[in-house]
C-alpha positions as CSV (number, residue, x, y, z in Angstrom):
1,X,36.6,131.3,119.4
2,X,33.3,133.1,118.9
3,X,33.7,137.0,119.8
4,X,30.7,138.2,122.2
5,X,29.2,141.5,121.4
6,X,25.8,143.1,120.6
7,X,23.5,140.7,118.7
8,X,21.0,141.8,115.7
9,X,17.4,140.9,116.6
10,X,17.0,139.5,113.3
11,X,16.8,135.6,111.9
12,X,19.9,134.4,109.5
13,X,18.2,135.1,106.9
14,X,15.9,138.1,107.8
15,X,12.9,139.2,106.0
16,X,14.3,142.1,103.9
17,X,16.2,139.0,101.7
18,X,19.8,139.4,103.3
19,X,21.6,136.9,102.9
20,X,24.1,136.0,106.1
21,X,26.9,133.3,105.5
22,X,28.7,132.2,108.7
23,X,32.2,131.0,107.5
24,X,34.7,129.4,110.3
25,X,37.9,129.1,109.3
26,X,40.5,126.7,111.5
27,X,43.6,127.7,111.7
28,X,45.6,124.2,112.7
29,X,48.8,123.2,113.1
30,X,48.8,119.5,111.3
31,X,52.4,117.2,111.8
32,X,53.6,116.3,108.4
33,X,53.0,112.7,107.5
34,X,51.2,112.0,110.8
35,X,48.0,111.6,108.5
36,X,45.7,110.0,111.3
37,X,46.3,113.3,113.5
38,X,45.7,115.2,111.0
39,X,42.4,114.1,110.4
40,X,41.3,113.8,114.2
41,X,42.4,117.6,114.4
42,X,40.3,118.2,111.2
43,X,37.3,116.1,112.2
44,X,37.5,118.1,115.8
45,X,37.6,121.3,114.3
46,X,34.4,120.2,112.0
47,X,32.5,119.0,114.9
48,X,33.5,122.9,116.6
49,X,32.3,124.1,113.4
50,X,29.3,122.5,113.5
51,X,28.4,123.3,117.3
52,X,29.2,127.2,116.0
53,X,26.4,126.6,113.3
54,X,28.5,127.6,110.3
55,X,27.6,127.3,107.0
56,X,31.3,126.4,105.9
57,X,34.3,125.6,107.6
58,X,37.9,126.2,105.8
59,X,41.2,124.1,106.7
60,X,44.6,125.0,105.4
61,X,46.4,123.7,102.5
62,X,47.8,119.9,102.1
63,X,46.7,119.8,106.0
64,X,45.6,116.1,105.7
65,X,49.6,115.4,104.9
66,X,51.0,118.4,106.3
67,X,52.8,120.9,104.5
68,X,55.4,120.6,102.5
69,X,54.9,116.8,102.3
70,X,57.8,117.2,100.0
71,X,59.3,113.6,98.4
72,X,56.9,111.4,100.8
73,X,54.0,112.3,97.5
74,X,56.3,110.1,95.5
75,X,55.1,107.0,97.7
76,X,52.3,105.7,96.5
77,X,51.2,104.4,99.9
78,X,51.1,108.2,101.4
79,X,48.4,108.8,98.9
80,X,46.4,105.9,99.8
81,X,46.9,106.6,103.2
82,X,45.8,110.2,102.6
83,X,42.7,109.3,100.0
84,X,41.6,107.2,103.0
85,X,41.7,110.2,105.4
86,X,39.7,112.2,103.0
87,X,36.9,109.6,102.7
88,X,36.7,110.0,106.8
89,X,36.7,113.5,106.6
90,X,33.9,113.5,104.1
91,X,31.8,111.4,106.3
92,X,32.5,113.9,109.6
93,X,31.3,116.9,107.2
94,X,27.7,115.7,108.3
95,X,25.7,119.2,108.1
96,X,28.2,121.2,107.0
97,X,30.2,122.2,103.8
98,X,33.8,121.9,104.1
99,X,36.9,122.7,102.3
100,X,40.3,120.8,102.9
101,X,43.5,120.8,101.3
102,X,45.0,117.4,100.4
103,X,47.0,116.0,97.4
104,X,44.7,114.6,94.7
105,X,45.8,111.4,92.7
106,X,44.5,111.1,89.1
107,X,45.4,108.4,87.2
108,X,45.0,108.1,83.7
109,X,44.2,105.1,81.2
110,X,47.7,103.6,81.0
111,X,48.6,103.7,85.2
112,X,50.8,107.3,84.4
113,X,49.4,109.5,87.4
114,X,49.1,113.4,88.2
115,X,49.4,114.5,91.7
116,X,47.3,118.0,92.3
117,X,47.4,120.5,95.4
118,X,44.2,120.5,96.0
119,X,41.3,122.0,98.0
120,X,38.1,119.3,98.5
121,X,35.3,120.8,98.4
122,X,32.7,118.4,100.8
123,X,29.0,118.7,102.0
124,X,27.2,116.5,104.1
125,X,28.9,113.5,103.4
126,X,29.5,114.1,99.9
127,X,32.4,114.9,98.1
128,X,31.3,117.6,95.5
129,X,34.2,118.9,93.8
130,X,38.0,119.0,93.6
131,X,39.9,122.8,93.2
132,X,43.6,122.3,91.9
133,X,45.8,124.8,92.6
134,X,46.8,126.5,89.5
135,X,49.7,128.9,90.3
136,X,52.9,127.1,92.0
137,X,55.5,128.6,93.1
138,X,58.8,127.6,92.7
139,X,60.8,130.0,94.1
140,X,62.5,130.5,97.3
141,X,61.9,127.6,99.5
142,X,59.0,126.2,97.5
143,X,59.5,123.8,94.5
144,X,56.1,122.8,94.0
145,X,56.6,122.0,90.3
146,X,58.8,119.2,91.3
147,X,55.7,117.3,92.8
148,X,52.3,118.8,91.4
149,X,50.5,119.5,87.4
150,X,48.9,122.5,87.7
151,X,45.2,123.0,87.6
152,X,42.9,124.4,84.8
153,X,39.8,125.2,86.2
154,X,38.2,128.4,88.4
155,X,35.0,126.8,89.5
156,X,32.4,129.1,91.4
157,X,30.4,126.7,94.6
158,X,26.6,127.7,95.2
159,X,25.7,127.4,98.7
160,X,22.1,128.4,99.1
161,X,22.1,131.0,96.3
162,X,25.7,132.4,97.7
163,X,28.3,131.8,95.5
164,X,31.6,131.2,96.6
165,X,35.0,130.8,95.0
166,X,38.1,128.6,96.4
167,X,41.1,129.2,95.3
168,X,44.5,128.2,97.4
169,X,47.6,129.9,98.7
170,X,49.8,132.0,96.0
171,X,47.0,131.5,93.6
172,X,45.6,134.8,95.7
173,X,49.1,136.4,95.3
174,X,48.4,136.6,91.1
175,X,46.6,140.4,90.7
176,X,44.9,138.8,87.7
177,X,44.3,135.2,88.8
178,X,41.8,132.8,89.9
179,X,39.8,134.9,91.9
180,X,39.3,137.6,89.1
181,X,37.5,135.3,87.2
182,X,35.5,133.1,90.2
183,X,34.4,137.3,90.6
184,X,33.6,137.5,87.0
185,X,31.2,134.3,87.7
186,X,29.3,135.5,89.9
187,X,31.5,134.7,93.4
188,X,30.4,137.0,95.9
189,X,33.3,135.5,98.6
190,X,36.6,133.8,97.7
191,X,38.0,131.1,99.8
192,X,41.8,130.6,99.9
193,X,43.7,128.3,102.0
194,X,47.2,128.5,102.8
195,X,50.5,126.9,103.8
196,X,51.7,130.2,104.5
197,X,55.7,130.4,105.7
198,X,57.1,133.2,107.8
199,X,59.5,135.9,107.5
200,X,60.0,138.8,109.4
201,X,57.9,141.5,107.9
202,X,56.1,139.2,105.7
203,X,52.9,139.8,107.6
204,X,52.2,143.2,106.5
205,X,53.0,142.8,103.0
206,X,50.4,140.0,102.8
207,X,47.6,142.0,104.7
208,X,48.4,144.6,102.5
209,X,48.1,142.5,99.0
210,X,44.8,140.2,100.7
211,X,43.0,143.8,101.4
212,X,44.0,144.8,97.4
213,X,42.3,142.0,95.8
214,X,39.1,141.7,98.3
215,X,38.5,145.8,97.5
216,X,39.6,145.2,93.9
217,X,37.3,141.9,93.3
218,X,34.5,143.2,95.4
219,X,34.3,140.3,97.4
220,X,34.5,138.8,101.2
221,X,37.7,137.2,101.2
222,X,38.3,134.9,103.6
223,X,41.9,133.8,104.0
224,X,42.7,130.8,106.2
225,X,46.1,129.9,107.4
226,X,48.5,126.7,108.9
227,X,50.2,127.8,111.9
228,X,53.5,126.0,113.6
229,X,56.8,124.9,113.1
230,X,58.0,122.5,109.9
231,X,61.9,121.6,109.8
232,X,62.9,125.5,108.9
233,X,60.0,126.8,108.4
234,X,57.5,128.4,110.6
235,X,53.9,129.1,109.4
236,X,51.8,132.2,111.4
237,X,48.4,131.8,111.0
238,X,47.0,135.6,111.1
239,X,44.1,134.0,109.1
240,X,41.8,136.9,108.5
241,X,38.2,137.7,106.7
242,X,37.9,141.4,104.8
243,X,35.0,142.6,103.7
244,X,34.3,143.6,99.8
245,X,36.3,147.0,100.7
246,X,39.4,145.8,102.0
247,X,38.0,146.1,105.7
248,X,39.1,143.7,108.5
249,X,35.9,141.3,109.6
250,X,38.3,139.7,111.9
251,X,41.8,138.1,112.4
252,X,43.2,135.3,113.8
253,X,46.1,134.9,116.1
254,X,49.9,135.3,115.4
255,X,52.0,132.0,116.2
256,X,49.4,129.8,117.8
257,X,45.8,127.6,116.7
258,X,43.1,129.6,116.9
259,X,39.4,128.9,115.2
260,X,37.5,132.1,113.3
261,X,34.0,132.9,113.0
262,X,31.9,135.5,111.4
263,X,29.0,136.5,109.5
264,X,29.3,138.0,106.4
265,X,26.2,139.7,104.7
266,X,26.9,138.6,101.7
267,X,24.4,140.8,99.3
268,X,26.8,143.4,100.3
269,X,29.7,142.3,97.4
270,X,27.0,142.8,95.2
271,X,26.6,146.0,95.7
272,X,30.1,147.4,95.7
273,X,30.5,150.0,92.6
274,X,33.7,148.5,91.1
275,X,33.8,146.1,88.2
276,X,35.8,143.4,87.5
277,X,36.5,142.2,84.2
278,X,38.1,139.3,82.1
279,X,40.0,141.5,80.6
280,X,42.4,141.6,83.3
281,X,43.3,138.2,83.6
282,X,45.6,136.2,82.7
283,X,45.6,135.3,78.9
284,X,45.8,131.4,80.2
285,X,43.1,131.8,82.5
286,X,41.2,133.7,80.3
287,X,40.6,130.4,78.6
288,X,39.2,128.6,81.3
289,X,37.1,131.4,82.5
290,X,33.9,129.5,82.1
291,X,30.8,131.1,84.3
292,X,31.3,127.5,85.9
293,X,29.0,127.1,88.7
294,X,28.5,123.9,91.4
295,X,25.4,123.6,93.5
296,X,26.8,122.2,97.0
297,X,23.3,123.2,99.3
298,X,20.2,124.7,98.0
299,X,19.7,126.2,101.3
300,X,21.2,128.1,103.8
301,X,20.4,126.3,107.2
302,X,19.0,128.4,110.0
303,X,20.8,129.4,112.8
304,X,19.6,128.5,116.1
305,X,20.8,132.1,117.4
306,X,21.3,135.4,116.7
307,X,23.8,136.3,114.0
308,X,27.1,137.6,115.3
309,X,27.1,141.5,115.2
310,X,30.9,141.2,115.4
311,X,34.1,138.4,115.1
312,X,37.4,138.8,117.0
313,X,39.9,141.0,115.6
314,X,44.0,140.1,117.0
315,X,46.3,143.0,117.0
316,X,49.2,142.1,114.9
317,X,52.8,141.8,117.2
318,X,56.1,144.4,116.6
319,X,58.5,143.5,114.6
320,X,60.7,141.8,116.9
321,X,58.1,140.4,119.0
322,X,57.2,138.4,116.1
323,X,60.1,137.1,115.6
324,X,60.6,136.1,118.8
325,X,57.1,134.5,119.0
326,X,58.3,132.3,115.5
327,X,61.6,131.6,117.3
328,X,59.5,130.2,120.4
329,X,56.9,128.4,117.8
330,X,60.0,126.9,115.5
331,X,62.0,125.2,118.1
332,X,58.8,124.0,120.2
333,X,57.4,122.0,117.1
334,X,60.5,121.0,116.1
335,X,61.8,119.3,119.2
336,X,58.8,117.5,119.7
337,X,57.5,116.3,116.3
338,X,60.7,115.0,116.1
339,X,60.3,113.5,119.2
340,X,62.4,114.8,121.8
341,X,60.8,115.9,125.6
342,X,64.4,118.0,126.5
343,X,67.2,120.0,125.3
344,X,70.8,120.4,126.4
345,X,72.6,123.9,125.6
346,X,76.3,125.1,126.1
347,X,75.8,128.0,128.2
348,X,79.1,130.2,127.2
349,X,78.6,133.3,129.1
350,X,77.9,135.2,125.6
351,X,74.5,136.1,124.4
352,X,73.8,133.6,121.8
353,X,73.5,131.0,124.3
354,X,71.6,133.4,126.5
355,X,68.9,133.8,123.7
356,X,69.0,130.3,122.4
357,X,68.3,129.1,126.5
358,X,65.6,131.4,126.9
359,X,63.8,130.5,123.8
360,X,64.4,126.9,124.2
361,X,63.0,127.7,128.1
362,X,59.8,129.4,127.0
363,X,59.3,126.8,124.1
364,X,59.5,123.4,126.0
365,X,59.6,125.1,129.8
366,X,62.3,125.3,131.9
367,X,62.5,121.8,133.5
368,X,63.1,120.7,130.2
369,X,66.1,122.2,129.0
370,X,69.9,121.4,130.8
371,X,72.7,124.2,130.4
372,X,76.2,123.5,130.9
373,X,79.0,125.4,131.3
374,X,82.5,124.1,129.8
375,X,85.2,126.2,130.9
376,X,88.8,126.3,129.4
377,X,91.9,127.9,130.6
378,X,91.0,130.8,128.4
379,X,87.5,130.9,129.9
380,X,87.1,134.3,132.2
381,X,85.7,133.3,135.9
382,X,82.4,136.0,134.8
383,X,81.7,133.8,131.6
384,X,80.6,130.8,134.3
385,X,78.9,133.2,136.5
386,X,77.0,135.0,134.2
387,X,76.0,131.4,132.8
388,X,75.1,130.7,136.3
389,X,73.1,133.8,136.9
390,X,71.3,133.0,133.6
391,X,70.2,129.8,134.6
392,X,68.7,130.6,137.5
393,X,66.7,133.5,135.9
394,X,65.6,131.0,133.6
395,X,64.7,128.1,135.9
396,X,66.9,125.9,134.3
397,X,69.1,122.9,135.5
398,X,72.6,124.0,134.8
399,X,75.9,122.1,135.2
400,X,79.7,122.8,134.7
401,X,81.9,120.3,132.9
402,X,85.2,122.0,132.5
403,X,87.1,120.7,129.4
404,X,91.3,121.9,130.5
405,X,91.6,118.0,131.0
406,X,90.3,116.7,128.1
407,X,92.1,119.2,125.7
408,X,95.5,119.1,127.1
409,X,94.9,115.1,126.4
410,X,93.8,116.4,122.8
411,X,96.9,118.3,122.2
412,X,99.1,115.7,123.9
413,X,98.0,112.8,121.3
414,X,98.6,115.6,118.5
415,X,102.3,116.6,119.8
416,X,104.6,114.6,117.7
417,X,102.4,115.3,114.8
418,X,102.1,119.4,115.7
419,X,106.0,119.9,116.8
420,X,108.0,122.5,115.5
421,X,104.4,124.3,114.2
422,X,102.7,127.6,115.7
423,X,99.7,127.0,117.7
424,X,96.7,128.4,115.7
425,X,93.1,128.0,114.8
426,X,93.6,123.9,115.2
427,X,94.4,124.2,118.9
428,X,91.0,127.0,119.1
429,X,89.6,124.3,117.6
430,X,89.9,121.3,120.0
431,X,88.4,123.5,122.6
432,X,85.1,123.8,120.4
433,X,85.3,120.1,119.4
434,X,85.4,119.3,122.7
435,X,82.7,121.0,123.7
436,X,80.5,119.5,120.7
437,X,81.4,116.2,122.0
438,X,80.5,116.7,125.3
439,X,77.2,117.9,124.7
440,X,76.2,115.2,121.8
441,X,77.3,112.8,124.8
442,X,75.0,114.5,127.0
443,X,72.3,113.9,124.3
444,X,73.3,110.2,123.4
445,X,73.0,109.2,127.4
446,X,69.6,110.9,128.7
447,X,67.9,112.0,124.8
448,X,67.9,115.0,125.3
449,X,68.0,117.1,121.5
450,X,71.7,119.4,121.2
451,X,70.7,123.2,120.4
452,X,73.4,124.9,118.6
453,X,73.2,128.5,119.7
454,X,75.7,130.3,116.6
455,X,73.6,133.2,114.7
456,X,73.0,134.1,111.0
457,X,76.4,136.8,111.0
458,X,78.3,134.0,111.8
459,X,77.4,131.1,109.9
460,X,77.5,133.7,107.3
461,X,81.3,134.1,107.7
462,X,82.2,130.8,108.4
463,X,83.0,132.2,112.1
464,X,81.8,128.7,113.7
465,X,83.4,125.3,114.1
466,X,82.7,122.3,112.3
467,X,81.9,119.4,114.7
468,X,82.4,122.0,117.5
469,X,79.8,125.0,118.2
470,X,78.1,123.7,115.2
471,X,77.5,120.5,116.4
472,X,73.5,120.1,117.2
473,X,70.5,118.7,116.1
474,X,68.2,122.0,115.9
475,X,70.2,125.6,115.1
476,X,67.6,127.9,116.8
477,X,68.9,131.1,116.3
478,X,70.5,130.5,113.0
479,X,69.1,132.5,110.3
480,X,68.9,135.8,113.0
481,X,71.1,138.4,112.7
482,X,74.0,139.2,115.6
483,X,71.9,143.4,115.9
484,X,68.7,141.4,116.0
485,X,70.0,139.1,118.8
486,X,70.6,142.0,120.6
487,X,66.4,143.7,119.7
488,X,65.3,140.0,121.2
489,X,67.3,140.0,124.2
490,X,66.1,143.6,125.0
491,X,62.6,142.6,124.2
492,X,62.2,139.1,126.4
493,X,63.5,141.1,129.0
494,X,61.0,144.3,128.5
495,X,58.7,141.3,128.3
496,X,59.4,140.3,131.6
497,X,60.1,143.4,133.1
498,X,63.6,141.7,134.5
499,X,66.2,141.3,133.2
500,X,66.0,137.0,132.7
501,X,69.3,137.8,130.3
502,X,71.8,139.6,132.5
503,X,72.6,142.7,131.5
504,X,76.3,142.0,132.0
505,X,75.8,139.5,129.0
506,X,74.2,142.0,126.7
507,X,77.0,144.4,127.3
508,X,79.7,142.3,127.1
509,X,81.7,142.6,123.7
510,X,81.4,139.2,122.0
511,X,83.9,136.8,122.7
512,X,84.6,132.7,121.7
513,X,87.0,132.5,124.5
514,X,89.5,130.2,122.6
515,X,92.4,132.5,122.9
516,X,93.7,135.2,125.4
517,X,92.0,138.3,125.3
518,X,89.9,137.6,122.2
519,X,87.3,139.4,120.9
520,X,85.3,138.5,117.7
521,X,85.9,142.4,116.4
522,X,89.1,140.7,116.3
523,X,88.6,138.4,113.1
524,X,85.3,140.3,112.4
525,X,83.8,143.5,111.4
526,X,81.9,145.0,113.9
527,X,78.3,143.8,113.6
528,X,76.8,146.8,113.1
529,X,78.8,147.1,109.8
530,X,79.1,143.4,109.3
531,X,74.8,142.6,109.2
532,X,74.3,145.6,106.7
533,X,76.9,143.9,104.4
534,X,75.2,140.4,104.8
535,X,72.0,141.4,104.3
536,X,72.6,143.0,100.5
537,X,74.7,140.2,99.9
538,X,73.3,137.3,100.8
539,X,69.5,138.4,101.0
540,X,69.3,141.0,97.7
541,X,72.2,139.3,96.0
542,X,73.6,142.8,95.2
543,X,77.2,142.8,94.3
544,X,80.3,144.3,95.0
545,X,80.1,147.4,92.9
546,X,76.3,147.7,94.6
547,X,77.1,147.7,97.6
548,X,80.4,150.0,97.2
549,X,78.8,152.4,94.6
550,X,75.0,152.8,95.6
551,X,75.0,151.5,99.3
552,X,78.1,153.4,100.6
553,X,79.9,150.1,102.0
554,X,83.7,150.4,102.4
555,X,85.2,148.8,99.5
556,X,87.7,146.7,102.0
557,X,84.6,145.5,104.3
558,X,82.8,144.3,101.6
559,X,85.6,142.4,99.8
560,X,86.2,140.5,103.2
561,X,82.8,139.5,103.4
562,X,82.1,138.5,100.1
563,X,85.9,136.3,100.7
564,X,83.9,134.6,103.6
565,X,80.7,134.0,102.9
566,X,81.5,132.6,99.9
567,X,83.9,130.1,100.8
568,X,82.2,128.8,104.1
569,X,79.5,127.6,101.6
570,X,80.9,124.1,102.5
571,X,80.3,124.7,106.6
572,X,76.6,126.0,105.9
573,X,75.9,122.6,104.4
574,X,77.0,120.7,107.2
575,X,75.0,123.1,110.0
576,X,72.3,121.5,111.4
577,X,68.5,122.8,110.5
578,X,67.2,126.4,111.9
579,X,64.4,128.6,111.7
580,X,63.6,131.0,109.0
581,X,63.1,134.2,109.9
582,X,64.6,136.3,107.1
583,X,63.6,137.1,104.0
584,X,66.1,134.6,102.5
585,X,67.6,132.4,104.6
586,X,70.7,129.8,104.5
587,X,69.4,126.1,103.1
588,X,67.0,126.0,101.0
589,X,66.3,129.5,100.3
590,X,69.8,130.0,99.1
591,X,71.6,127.1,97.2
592,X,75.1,127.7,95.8
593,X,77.8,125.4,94.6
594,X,79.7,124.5,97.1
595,X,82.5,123.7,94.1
596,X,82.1,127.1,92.9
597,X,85.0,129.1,91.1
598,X,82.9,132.1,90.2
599,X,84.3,135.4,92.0
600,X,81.3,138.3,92.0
């Protein structure tokens, strides 16, 4: 989208010698390994580029393949398929310079090959030059050293005696990287692309460090990012340009495809008082900090109209609106690249399921998801109800299945077997088991995808059931905290200005219902104390004699915890996929030993 607003009466290029670059950067959400989409959605967004008379349009990182392609870049036929889509894209660039991230194949003399993230850098049907990312992160839930060789080279692109810089994703994140010496050549605006993931608060740490190195290079920077949902990960977009003093030219929007332009007088880096020397770089880059400079266009073209006086800036979301917004984002993309049309939910009367159904709702629409209720003698008669209610408020189809029938048959197989033994967490069990079955059987018979509703505090603590409430193909709410289910239900319903999640569910102490009277304070801390613990534990690895010493925790809570995170490592495993939205999240983010005798 092109912003309106007051237009200069002057020319692109007006008389006084200003030179006025009009970058677009597309902000796309590509499918991993669904190369031939991809490319259509690239070759659209060319053709919108085009029609907006940009000089230059920018497309995220490894979008031709989708990112993280992860193992598929060991098949050679990926490649190919991918080389192929470049070659189309490069024939759509028609007019236009373009920059596109895709994984670059080199082969050497002997057949040995190299694969490189890299950004093509394409005008008018030409392929000009390849950047290779240097900087990979390998860390958290990246591992791009596993698949990529790193590049050497910081290459400056003259379009029409602008020079421009790409560089892509953390290579921006390095104070004393790429961009330092594309500035030291001559750049006047830096191009990065990015496969960006999510995390709550992750937005305004990287608007803060994108706003340091524009001010501190001197240069536009123009940041472009994926948006949507990958397997755990969720990507934001919030692409944005800044001018050479860390000012915002414009934004793009939070959680959905959006499409930015601006003009960006580009004398104006020129004339910005700080300095940037080599001296500041890396020692490694140092080396290949060669004034390196490509001609791509030795002219700027016209534009038909009058330069932009200003692009669309997006107010950035609240904290827990964002979160909600990834939630929404995660589950949609999820369900459907893998491709289901509906989802099926245990509906327990509790507010995981409450926030888990009104996520799913808002994500694939209501007609689409199926709630059911599957009472148990221990189930209370308000549980159902407020399923009911909940369902309605939703728009939902809902159904009650109860499971007294199939459990007693359960325990009646296991008598001989169980006699003469206390009844325990094996009978609570069944009850879950049941429930797990009933729904996967829902899913078998009319396709529609399982979502398991437990949170973060309790996978943490191994307070789930394997092959019971575990049971699912998509964990929605799995990496959020039991407080910040709470925050979520508050804010859909401040959202709505209703309360779509009875309030009777939201004050209801938490209960599983798989014993009389039971309460989850019961085998539990309350969660109040319990999500503080989690947090330093399992997000800031702090240890015991942290937490008791420096944090304040009660030496007996935090024993219990660390006792039960640790040894549910083997349930964690088993869970099905959910979305990140921590700062460190179960899976790949955190990998421990399930075999592990270490005590902290």
């Amino acid at each position: 989208m092109i912003a309106e607003g007051d237009h200069a009466n002057r020319n692109t290029n007006d008389a006084a010698g200003e030179r006025m670059l009009r970058v677009a950067l597309a902000q796309i959400n590509p499918t991993v390994g669904d190369i031939p989409g991809n490319t259509r959605l690239i070759v659209e967004n060319i053709r919108r580029a085009v029609d907006a008379q940009a000089h230059i349009v920018a497309f995220p990182e490894l979008c031709v393949t989708g990112y993280p392609p992860e193992d598929l870049l060991y098949k050679d036929s990926f490649l190919d398929t991918a080389e192929e889509a470049l070659r189309q894209i490069t024939e759509a660039s028609a007019g236009i310079t373009v920059t596109v991230g895709y994984p670059e194949r080199v082969r050497d003399g002997v057949g040995a090959r190299s694969i490189y993230n890299a950004a093509a850098v394409i005008h008018d049907g030409a392929l000009i030059d390849v950047y290779r990312k240097i900087f990979l992160p390998n860390y958290s839930v990246f591992d791009e050293e596993r698949y990529f060789a790193s590049g050497n080279r910081c290459p400056v692109y003259e379009i029409g005696g602008v020079r421009m810089g790409v560089n892509i994703c953390e290579d921006i994140w390095m104070e004393a990287g790429p961009t330092v010496v594309q500035r030291a050549a001559g750049a006047q605006a830096i191009i990065n692309i990015n496969g960006s993931p999510y995390y709550r608060g992750k937005g305004k740490v990287r608007a803060g460090m994108l706003r340091e190195r524009a001010a501190r290079n001197g240069v536009f920077l123009c940041y472009v990012n994926m948006v949507g949902g990958q397997d755990e990960l969720v990507f934001d977009g919030a692409s944005m340009i800044l001018d050479p003093r860390g000012e915002t030219v414009a934004t793009g929007r939070q959680f959905e495809e959006d499409f930015i332009v601006a003009d960006l007088p580009v004398n104006e880096s020129v004339a910005v008082e700080q300095t940037v020397s080599l001296d500041r770089a890396d020692p490694a880059i140092a080396r290949w900090a060669r004034a390196e400079a490509r001609d791509v266009s030795s002219a700027l073209p016209p534009a038909a109209h009058e330069p932009l006086r200003r692009a669309r800036v997006s107010p950035p979301m609240g904290s827990v609106e964002e979160v909600y917004h990834a939630l929404v984002l995660g589950t949609r993309d999820y369900v459907r690249k893998s491709g289901f049309s509906t989802a099926v939910i245990g509906l327990s009367g509790g507010i995981d399921s409450a926030l888990t159904a009104a996520i799913a709702a808002d994500a694939l629409g209501a007609e689409n998801v199926l709630g059911v209720s599957m009472p148990s003698r221990y189930t209370a008669d308000r549980s159902v109800s407020d399923a009911r209610t909940l369902a309605n408020n939703l728009g939902i189809e809902f159904e009650v299945m109860p499971i007294e029938g199939i459990t007693s048959a359960f325990r009646a197989g296991l008598a001989g077997l169980f006699a003469g033994t206390e009844e325990g967490v094996a009978e609570e069990n069944i009850q879950a088991r049941t429930r797990g079955n009933l729904l996967m059987a829902v899913s078998n018979k009319f396709g529609r995808i399982v979502l398991a509703t437990g949170n973060k505090s309790e996978y943490a603590t191994g307070y789930a059931t394997l092959y019971g409430d575990m049971a699912g193909g998509f964990a929605v709410i799995k990496d959020v905290p039991k407080t910040l289910v709470y925050e979520l239900c508050r804010w859909r319903n401040g959202r709505a200005g209703r309360d779509i999640i009875p309030q009777a569910i939201i004050e209801r102490p938490p209960t599983a219902e798989l014993r009389e009277n039971q309460l989850d304070e019961d085998s539990l801390p309350p969660y109040d104390i319990l999500d503080p613990v989690l947090e330093a534990y399992v997000e800031r690895d702090c240890s015991p004699d942290e937490m008791i010493n420096r944090l304040g925790f009660a030496r007996d809570v935090v024993e219990r915890v660390v006792t039960l995170v640790d040894r549910s490592e083997y349930k964690r495993r088993q869970a099905a996929p959910g979305i990140k939205i921590t700062e460190r999240a179960f899976g790949k983010d955190r990998r421990l030993p399930i075999v592990n005798h270490y005590k902290p």
